[in-house]
Phi, psi and omega in degrees: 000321186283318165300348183263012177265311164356274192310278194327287203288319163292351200262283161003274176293335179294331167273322160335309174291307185286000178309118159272092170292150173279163184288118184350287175297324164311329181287316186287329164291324184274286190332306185302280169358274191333286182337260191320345177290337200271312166285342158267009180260339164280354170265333178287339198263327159275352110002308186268333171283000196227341165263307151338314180289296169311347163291299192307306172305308163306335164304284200288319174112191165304336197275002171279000000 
């Protein structure tokens, strides 16, 4: 049992070794990506909670 956690944990760090990490500017361009994709999809989603609400207020009146 301790040789197949060995073998496992030794298999383990070897693919480790075979990762093609990105390169330092590829990493900063997709994080920039991520990001701004991520801040207009919350400006699209509050956009949709602020239209959603004036329906709801107008249906309902003041009092929702």
């Amino acid at each position: 049992m301790i040789q197949k956690v060995r073998q496992f944990f030794a298999d383990v760090a070897l693919e480790g070794k075979r990762i093609s990490w990105p390169a330092r500017q590829e990493l900063v361009e997709s994080s920039i990506v991520v990001i701004v994709f991520i801040i207009i999809l919350a400006v699209i989603i509050m956009a949709c909670d602020e239209v959603i609400r004036f329906v709801l207020r107008f249906i309902l009146g003041d009092a929702a």
